[in-house]
C-alpha positions in Angstrom: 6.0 -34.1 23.8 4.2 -33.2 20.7 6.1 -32.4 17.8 4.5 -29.0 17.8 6.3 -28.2 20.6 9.4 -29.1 19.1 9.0 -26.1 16.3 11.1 -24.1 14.9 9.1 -20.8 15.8 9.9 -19.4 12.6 7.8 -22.5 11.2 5.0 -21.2 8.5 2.9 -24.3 9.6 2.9 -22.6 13.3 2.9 -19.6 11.8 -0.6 -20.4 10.2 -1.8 -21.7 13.9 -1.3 -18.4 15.1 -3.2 -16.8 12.5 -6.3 -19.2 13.3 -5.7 -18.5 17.1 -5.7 -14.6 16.6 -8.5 -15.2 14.5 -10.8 -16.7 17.2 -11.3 -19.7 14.1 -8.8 -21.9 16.0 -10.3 -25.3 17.3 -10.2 -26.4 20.8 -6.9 -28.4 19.9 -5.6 -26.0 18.3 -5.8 -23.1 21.2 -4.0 -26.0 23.6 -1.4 -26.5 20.8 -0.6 -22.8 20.8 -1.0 -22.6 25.4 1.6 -25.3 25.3 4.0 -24.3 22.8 4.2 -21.1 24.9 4.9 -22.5 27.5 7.8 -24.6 26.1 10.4 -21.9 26.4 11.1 -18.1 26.4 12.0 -18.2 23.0 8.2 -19.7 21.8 6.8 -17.2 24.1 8.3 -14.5 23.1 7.6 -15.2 19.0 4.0 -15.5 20.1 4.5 -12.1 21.9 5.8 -10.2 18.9 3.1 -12.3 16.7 0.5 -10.6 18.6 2.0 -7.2 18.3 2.8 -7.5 14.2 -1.5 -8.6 14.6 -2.3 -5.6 16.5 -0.1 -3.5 14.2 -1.4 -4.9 11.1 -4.9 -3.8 12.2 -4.0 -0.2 12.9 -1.8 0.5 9.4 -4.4 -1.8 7.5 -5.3 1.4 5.2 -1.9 2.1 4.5 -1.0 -1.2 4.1 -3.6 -0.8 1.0 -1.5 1.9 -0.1 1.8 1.2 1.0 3.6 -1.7 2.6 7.0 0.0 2.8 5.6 2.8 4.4 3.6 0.9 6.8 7.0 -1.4 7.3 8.6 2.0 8.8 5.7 2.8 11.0 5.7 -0.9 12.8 9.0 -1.0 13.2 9.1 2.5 14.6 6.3 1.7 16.8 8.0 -1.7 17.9 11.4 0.4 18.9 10.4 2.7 20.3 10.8 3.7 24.4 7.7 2.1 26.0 6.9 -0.7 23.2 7.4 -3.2 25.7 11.0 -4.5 24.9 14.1 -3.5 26.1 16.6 -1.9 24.0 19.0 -4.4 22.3 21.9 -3.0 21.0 22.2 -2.3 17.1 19.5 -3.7 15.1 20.5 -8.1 14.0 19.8 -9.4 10.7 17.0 -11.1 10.4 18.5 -13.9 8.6 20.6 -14.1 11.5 19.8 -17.3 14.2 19.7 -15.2 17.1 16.7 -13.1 15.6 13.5 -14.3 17.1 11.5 -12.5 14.0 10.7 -13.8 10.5 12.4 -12.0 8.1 11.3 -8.6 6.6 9.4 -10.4 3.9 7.9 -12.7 5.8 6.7 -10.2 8.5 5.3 -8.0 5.7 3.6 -10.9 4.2 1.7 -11.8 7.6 0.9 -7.8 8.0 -0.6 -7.8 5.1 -2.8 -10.6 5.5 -3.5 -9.9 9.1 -4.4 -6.5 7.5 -6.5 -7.6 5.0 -8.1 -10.2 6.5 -9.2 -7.9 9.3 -10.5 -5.0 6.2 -12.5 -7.6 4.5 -14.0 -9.5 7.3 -14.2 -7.2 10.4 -15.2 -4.0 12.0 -12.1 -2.0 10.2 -14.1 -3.1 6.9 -17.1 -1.4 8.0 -15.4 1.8 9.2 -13.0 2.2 6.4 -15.7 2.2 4.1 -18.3 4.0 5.3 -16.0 6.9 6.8 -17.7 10.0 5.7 -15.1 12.1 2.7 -15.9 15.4 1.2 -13.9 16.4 -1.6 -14.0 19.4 -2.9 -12.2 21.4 -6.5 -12.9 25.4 -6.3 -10.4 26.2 -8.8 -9.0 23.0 -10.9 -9.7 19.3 -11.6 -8.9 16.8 -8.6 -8.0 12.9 -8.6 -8.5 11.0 -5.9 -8.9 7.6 -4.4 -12.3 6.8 -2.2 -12.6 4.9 0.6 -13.7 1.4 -1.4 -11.3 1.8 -3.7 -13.2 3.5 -6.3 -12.0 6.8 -8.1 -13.4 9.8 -9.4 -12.0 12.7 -11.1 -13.7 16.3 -10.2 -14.0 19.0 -12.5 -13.1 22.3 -11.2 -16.3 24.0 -9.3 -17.3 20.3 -8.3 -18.1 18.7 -5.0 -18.4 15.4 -3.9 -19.6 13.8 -0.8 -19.2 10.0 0.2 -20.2 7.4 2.6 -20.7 3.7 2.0 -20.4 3.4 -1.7 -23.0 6.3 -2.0 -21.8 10.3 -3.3 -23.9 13.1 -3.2 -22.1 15.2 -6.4 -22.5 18.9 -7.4 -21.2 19.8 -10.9 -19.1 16.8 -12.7 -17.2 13.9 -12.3 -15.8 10.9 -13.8 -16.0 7.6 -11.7 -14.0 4.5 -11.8 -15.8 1.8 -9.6 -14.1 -0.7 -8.1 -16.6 -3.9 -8.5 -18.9 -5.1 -5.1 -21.6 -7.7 -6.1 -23.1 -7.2 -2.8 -22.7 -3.2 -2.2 -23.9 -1.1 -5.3 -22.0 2.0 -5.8 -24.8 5.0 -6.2 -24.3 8.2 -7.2 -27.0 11.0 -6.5 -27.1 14.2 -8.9 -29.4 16.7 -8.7 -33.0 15.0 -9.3 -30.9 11.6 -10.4 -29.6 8.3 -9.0 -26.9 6.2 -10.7 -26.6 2.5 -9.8 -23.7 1.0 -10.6 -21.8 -2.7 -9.8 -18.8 -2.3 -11.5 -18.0 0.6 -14.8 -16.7 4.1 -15.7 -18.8 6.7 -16.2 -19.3 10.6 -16.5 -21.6 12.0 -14.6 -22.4 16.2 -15.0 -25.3 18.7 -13.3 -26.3 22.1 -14.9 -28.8 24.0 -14.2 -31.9 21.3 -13.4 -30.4 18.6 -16.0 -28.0 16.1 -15.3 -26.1 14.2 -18.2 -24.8 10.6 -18.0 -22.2 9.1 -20.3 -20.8 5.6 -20.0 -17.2 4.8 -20.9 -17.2 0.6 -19.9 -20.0 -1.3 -18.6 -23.6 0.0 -17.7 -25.3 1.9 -15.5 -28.9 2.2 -14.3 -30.4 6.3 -14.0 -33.3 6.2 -12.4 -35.5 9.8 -11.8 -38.3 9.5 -10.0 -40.7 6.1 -11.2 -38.7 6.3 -14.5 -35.2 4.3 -15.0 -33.2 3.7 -18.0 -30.2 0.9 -18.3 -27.1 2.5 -20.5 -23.9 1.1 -21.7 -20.8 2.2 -23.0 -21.2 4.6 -26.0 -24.5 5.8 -24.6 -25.7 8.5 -22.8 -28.9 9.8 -20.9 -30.2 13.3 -19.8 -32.5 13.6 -16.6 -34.5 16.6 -16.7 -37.8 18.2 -15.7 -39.2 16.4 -19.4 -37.9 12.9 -17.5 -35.1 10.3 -19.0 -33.7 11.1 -22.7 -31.7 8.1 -24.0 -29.5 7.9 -27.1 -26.2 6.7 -28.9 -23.3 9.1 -28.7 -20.0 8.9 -29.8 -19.2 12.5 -28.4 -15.8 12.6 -26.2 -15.8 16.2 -24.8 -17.0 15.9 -21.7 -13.4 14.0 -21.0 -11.7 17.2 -21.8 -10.9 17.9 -17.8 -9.4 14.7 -17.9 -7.7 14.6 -20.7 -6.8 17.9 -21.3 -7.9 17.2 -24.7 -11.1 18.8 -26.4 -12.0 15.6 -28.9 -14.3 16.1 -32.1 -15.8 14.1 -34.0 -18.3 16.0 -36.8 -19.5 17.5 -33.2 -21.7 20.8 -34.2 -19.3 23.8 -33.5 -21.9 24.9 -31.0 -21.5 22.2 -28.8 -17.8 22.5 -28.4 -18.3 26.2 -27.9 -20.4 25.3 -25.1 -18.0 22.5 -23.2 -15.1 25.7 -24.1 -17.1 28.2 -22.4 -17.2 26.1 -19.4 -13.4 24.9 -19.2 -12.4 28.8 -19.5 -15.5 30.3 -17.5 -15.8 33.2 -20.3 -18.9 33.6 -22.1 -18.8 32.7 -26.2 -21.5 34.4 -28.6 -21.8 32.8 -31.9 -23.3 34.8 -34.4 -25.4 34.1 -36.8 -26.5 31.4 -34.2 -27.2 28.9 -37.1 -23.0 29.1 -37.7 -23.6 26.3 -34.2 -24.5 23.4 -36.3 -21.2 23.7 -38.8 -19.1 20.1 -38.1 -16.4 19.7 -36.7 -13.7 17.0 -36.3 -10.2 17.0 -34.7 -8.1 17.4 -31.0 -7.2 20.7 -29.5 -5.4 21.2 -26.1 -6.9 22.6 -23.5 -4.0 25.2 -23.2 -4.2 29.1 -24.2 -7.6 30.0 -25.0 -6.2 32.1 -28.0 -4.4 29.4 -29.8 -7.6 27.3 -29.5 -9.9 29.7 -30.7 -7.4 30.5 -33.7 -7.2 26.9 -34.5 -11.2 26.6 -34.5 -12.3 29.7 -36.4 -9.5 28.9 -38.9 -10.5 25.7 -39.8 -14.2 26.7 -40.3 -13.8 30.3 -42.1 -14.6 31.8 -39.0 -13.1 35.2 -37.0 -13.1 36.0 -33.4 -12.6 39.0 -31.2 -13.2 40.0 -27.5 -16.3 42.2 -26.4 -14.6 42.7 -22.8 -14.9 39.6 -21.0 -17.4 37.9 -23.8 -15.6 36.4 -26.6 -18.2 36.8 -30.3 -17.1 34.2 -33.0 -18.5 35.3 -36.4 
C-alpha cells in the first residue's frame, strides 16, 4: 500500500489533500489518493466524513467567522450535536487531545474553518453575495457606527441615510467612511448631484440643501459632478454645487464633531461654528450684527449641554446670548 494510506488521519499533509479535493483543484492522483484512503478503514472514512461537514459548515458561518470564530465555534459544534446531524449520540463529549477522538483539535478545526471559510468568501459565490447584499442603514435620531458588507465603515450623522450594494452607497445627509482597500472594485459613494471614487481612504462626505461638501482625512479621492472631476487629498476639501466643483486647502475639523463629540477650532470664523452648532442641536442660532461671524476662533468644546457651550463661546469672544423661544440670538 501507499504510504498515504498508512496516515495518521489527523495528518496536516492529508489534511491539505482534502482541502484540494473539496476544492475541486485536486489532480487526478490526488482524488484516487483520497477514494482509497477512504476506503482503508472506518476510521479514514469517517475523518473524511466530518472533514466534509466542518467544509460545509465553514461555508454557512463564513460571515461570522469574519467577525467571530468563537462564536462560529459554538454554532458548528451545536449544529454537529445536534438530534438529526447524522451521528449518533456518544456519551459525554472526549477530549480532543484524547486518541480515541477522530477530530483535530479545537484549534486545529478552527484553523481549517477559517480557511475553508475564507477561501470560499474570496474566491466563490459567498464572495459575490456577501458583498453585494443590499444594506440600508438608517440614524433618525443619533449618530450610528457600523460595519458594511466589504469591510468598510461609515459613521452616520443623526438624520442620515445610507444605502449599499457592491461597494456603491447612495447617502442622504453625512457620513464618515473608512474604506477597506480593493484594487479591482472601487468603493463609490453617490451624494446628491455627486460621485466619490475611492480605492482605499477616509473621508467625510455631507449634503445640504443642493451642495454637497467633501473632506479627506487619509488618502484621495476623486468627486466628479457631471463632465467636471476634481482629485483631493488629505487636508483638502471640495464643494459640488449648481456653480460646479470648488477645491481648496482646509485645515477645518468640525465636521468630525458627530464623531468625536468634540467641536475642534482652529481661528475658524465664529460663524462657521455657529452653523455646524445649529445643526448638532437642531435649534436655530441668530448672530447679530451678522459681521460679529467672521471673529476667530480657536479651541475644543464638548458636544454636551448646549448652555455650557454657548457660555464658553460668547465668553471667550465678549459675546452674550439669550433665548427668543426656540431661536437662540448671540449678540
Amino acid at each position: 500500500m501507499s504510504s498515504a494510506q498508512h496516515r495518521d488521519p489527523r495528518d496536516p499533509i492529508m489534511d491539505g489533500l482534502l482541502v484540494k479535493y473539496l476544492l475541486g483543484e485536486a489532480s487526478a492522483e490526488e482524488r484516487e489518493t483520497v477514494t482509497r484512503w477512504c476506503a482503508l478503514d472506518a476510521a479514514n472514512r469517517k475523518y473524511f466524513d466530518d472533514f466534509r461537514l466542518l467544509w460545509d459548515t465553514g461555508r454557512a458561518l463564513a460571515p461570522e467567522l469574519r467577525a467571530d470564530p468563537e462564536a462560529a465555534w459554538e454554532r458548528f459544534v451545536e449544529r454537529r450535536t445536534a438530534p438529526g446531524a447524522g451521528r449518533r449520540a456518544s456519551g459525554p463529549r472526549q477530549s480532543a487531545s484524547q486518541p480515541g477522538d477522530a477530530l483535530p483539535a479545537r484549534r486545529v478545526l478552527l484553523r481549517w474553518m477559517v480557511a475553508a471559510a475564507m477561501v470560499l468568501l474570496l474566491g466563490g459565490a459567498a464572495t459575490w453575495w456577501w458583498l453585494s447584499r443590499p444594506l440600508v442603514l438608517d440614524a433618525p435620531t443619533a449618530a450610528l457606527t457600523a460595519t458594511l458588507p466589504d469591510g468598510s465603515s461609515v459613521t452616520l450623522n443623526a438624520h442620515s441615510t445610507l444605502r449599499y450594494k457592491d461597494r456603491a452607497v447612495t447617502l442622504e445627509g453625512e457620513g464618515f467612511f473608512t474604506i477597506a482597500p480593493d484594487a479591482y472594485k472601487p468603493f463609490v459613494v453617490h451624494a446628491g448631484n455627486a460621485t466619490i471614487q475611492v480605492l482605499g481612504t477616509s473621508f467625510n462626505v455631507r449634503t445640504r440643501d443642493s451642495a454637497v461638501a467633501v473632506v479627506v482625512e487619509t488618502g484621495r479621492v476623486a468627486v466628479s459632478l457631471g463632465a467636471d472631476r476634481q482629485v483631493i487629498s488629505a487636508g483638502e476639501r471640495v464643494q459640488a454645487d449648481e456653480k460646479g466643483l470648488l477645491k481648496w486647502a482646509s485645515s477645518d475639523e468640525l465636521y468630525q464633531y458627530y464623531r468625536t463629540r468634540l467641536f475642534v477650532c482652529r481661528a475658524t470664523p465664529l460663524g462657521e461654528l455657529l452653523r455646524t452648532v445649529s445643526e448638532a442641536y437642531n435649534v436655530p442660532i441668530l448672530l447679530v450684527p451678522p459681521d460679529t461671524d467672521t471673529k476667530p476662533l480657536t479651541g475644543t468644546y464638548r458636544f454636551g449641554s448646549l448652555d455650557s457651550l454657548l457660555n464658553v463661546v460668547t465668553q471667550t469672544l465678549g459675546l452674550t446670548w439669550t433665548r427668543n423661544g426656540k431661536e437662540v440670538v448671540i449678540r
